[in-house]
N, C-alpha and C positions, 0 to 999 in steps of 0.2 A: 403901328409898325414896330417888330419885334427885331433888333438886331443881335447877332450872338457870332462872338468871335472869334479864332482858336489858330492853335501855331506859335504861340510865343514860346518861350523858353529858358533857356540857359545856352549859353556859345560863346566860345572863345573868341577873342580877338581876330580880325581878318576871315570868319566864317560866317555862314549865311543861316538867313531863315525865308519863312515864307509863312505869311497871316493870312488868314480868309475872316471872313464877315460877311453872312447870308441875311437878306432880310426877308421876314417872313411876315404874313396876315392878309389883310384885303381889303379889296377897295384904293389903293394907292398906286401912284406910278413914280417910278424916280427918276428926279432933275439931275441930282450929283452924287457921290460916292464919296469917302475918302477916307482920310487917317490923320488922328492928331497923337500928337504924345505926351505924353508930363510927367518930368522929372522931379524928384522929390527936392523940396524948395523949392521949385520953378511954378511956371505959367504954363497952361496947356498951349501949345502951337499945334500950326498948322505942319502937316510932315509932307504929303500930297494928295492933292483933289483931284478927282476927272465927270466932267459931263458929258462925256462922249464927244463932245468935237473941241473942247481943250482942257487940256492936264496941268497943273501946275504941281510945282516941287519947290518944299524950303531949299534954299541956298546948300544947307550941311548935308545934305542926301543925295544933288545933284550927280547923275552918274554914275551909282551907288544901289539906290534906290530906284526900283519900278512897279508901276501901278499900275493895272489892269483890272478890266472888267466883264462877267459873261452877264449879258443883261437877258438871258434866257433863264437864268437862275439867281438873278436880282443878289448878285454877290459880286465884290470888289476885292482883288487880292495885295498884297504888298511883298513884292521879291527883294530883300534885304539882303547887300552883299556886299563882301569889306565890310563888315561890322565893325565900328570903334567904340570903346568904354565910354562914349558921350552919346553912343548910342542906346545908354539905358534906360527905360520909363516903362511906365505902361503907356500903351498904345492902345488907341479907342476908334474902334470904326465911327463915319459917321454919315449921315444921308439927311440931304435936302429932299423932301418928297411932297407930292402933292395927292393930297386926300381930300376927296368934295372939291369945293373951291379955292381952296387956302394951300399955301406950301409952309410945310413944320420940320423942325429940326429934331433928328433923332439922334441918339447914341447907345452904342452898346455895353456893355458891363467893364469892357478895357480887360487886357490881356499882359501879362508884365511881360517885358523882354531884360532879359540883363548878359551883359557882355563883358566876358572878365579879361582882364591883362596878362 
């Protein structure tokens, strides 16, 4: 399972983006979806996940942040809005998936976002 991600950018303070992340290949079906990010010096977190029947959100994006999914095209979006300067990282799609018998974790290449003051 191939994930590849796109929509990051550069934006100012209090504006928006929106990230996609398509997963491609075969033989797989996917459990969950979602977005982490990491901050330089930091720890990768969790931003938000959806498995189709619940979504969760870190605490800092609550409200802000929304996450959707077309499972017709096995891609997960992220609508960013109210950006803050602590909202800078790369951002990395990620998908729980089950291939054969086993569910594996996958991620994609990450995408920078940076948000200036």
């Amino acid at each position: 399972v191939q994930l590849v991600e796109s929509g990051g950018g550069l934006v100012q303070a209090g504006g928006s983006l929106r990230l996609s992340c398509v997963a491609s290949g075969s033989g797989f079906s996917i459990n969950a979806m979602g977005w982490y990010r990491q901050a330089p010096g930091k720890e990768r977190e969790l931003v938000a996940m959806t498995s189709g029947t619940n979504t969760n959100y870190a605490d800092s994006v609550k409200g802000r942040f929304t996450i959707s999914r077309d499972n017709a095209k096995n891609s997960v979006y992220l609508q960013m809005n109210s950006l803050k300067p602590e909202d800078t990282a790369v951002y990395y799609c990620n998908t729980n998936a089950r291939v054969g018998l086993a569910n594996w974790l996958y991620w994609g290449q990450g995408t920078q976002v940076t948000v200036s003051s």
